[in-house]
N, C-alpha and C positions, 0 to 999 in steps of 0.2 A: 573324374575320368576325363583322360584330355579326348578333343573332337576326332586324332583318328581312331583311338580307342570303340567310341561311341559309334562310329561309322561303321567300323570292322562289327562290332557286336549289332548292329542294327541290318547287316547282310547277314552277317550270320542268322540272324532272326527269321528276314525276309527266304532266304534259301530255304529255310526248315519248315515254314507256315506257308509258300507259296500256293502249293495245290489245293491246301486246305481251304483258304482264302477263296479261289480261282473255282472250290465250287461252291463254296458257303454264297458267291457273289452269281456265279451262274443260277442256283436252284433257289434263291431266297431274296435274291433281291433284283437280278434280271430276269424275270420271268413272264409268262401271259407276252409274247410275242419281241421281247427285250433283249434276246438271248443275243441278238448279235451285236450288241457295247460289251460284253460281258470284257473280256481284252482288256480292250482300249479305257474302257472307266477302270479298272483295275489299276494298270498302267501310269492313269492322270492320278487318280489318288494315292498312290505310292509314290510318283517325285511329289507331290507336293506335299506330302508327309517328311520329305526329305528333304524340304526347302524351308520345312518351320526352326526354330531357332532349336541349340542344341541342348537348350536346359527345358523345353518341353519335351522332345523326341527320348532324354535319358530319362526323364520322370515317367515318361507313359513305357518305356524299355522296363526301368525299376517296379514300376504299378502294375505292371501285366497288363495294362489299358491298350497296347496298339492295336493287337488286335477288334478290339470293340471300337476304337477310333475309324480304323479303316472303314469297317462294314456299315459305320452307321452314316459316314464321311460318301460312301460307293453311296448309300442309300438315299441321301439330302442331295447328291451330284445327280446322278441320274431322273429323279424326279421333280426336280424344280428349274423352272425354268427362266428363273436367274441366275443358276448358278452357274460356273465356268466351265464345266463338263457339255450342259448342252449350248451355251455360247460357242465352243469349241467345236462339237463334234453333230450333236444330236440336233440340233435346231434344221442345219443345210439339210438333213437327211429328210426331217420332218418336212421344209416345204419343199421340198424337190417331188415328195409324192403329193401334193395338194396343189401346186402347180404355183404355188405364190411366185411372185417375180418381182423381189423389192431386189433396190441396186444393191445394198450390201451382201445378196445370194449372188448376184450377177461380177460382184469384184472376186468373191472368193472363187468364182469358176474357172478366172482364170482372163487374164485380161486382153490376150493375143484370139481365140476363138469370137471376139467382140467388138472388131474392129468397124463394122460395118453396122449397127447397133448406134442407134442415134442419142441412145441414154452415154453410151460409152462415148460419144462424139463428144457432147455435153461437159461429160463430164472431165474429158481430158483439157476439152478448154478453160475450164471453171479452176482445173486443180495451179495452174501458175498463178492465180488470182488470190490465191490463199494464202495467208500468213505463214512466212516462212519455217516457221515452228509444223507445223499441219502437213506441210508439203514433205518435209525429210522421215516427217512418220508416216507417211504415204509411202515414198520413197524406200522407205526401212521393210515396212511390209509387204508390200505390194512389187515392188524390185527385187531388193534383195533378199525375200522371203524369209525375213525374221518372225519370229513368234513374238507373240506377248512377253513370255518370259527372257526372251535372246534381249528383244530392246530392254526390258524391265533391268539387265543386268547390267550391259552394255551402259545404259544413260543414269543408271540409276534413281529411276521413277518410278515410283508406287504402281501394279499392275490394276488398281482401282482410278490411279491418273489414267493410266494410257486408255485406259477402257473409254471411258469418260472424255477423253480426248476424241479417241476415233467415233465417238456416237456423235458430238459435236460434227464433224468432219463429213458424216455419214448425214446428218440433218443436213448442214452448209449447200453439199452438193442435194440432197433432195429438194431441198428447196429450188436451187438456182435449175435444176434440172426438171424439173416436177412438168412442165410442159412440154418435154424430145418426146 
């Protein structure tokens, strides 16, 4: 089966399973207060079900498996918090209601409401001191508001590099900042 064959039959899939999915994922796996990722984890694990290679997506297509891929895939995302669903979405939310105030909650706020913010003073002087590698994924992110996956495709770097880069990036500046 060539890949847009595979494409066309894996929407076709997705269009006929979606609602089924959307509540199997509302009432069984977002639930006891969860109910509002129900979306958006949906959403993150169907592109990146669409991002894995095409000789697994047509195996689990042939195996009747996506379905049980998805749900158990929503269900490892949403509760572990390593995983990229709450790095993405669920983590900001979590400490925004416990009032945490570490700088990497403080960059994804938004970096213009922060000017006056002595972490952001900090940290704005700290970031040209950085290896120019560090600075253009700053840049990438933080500027031009690319995602993990926009750069991942864009520089073609493993999305476990760039992670692991910006946590670097993210220590660098706490450390040099760790006293504003």
């Amino acid at each position: 089966m060539s890949e847009e064959e595979l494409n066309r039959e894996i929407n076709k899939w997705f269009n006929e399973n979606y609602e089924s999915l959307l509540f199997q994922v509302k009432h069984n796996i977002c639930k006891d207060g969860m109910s509002m990722y129900t979306e958006e984890l949906l959403s993150h694990v169907i592109l990146w079900t669409l991002e894995r290679k095409p000789e697994m997506k047509e195996q689990m297509l042939r195996d009747n498996k996506l379905e049980n891929y998805i749900l158990r895939t929503c269900g490892l995302q949403l509760r572990s918090s390593t995983s990229p669903f709450y790095r993405e979405a669920r983590r900001f939310k979590m400490s925004a209601r416990s009032g945490v105030s570490e700088i990497d909650d403080i960059i994804d706020e938004g970096l213009n409401s922060l000017e006056g913010d002595p972490q952001y003073q900090c940290m704005m002087k700290e970031i040209p001191q950085l290896h120019w590698y560090y600075q253009k994924l700053i840049e990438e992110k933080w500027t031009n508001g690319l995602t993990f996956q926009q750069m991942r495709v864009k520089y073609g770097i493993t999305l476990a590099s760039l992670k692991n880069d910006f946590t670097i990036i993210y220590d660098i500046l706490r450390e040099k900042c760790k006293t504003c």
